[in-house]
C-alpha positions in Angstrom: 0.0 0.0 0.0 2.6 2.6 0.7 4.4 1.3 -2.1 1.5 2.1 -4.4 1.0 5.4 -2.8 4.6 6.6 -3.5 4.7 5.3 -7.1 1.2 7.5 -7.4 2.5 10.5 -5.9 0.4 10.7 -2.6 1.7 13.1 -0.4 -0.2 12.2 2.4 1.1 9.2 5.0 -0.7 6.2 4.0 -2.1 4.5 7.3 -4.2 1.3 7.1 -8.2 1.4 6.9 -8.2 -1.6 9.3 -11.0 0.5 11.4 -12.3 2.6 9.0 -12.7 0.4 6.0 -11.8 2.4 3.2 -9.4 5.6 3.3 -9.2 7.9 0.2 -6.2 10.2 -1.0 -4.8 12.1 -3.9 -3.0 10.6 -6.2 -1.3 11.9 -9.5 -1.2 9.3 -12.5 0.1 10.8 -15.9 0.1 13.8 -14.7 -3.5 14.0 -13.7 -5.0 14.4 -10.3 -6.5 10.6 -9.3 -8.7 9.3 -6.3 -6.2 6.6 -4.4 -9.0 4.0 -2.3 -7.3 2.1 -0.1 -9.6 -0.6 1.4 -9.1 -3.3 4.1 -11.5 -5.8 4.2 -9.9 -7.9 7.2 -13.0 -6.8 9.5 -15.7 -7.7 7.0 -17.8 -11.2 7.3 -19.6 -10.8 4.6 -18.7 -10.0 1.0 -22.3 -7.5 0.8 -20.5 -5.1 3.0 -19.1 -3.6 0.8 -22.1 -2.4 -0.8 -22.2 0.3 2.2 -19.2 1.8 0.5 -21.2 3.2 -2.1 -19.1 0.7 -4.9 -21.1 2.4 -7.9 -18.7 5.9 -6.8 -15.6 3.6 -5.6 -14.9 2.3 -8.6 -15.4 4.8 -10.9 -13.1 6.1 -13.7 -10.3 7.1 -13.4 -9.5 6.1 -10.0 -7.2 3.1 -8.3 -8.6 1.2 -5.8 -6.7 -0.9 -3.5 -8.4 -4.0 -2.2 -6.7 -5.8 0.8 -7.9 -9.7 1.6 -9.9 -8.8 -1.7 -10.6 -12.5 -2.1 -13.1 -12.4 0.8 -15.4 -9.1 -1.5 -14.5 -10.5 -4.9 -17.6 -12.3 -5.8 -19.5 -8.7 -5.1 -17.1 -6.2 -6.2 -16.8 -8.0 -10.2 -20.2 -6.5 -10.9 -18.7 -2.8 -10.5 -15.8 -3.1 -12.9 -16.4 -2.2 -16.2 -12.7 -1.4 -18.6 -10.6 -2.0 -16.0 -7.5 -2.9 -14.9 -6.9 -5.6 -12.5 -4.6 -6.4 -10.6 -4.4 -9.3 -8.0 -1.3 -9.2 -5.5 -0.3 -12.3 -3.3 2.2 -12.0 -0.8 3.8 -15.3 0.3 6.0 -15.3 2.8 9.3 -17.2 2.5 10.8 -17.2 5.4 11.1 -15.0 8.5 12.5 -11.8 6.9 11.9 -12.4 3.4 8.2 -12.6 1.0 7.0 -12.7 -2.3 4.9 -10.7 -4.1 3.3 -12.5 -7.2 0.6 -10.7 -9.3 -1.2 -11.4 -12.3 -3.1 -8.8 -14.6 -6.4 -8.6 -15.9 -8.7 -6.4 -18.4 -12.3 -6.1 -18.1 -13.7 -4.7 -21.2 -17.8 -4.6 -21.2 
């Protein structure tokens, strides 16, 4: 996530939505101003809550959304995401001071 944020120019300190659900900032992507959502959906138990999030607004163009424990909304969320871009982010974790980060990339074109 703080990755993310410094390769989209947020200036603000990016803290996790653990409580709060869903934190937005301001991000720059080619050279235009962008909503960053950052979303945690660790405290969820059940994929609909997400739907109080206002989804229709969340994902809308141009924006990039950040999804943690996204498998646990993903059923819900797929319905929102018309031409976009996804892309899914595993960490694994190899040992006690080393991970890895495997991703794959997807288009959705309706």
């Amino acid at each position: 996530n703080k990755k993310m944020a410094k390769l989209l120019d947020v200036t603000d300190v990016v803290i996790s939505p653990t409580y709060t659900l869903c934190r937005e900032y301001k991000a720059n992507f080619q050279n235009k101003e962008i909503p960053f959502r950052h979303i945690d959906t660790y405290r969820m138990f059940e994929a609909e809550e997400i739907e109080d999030l206002r989804p229709t607004e969340l994902f809308a163009a141009p924006s990039v959304v950040m999804i943690e424990w996204a498998n646990k909304v993903w059923s819900t969320v797929q319905k929102y995401l018309s031409d976009a871009v996804v892309v899914k982010v595993s960490i694994v974790q190899m040992g006690e001071n080393e991970r890895e980060m495997k991703y794959a990339i997807t288009k959705i074109k309706e």
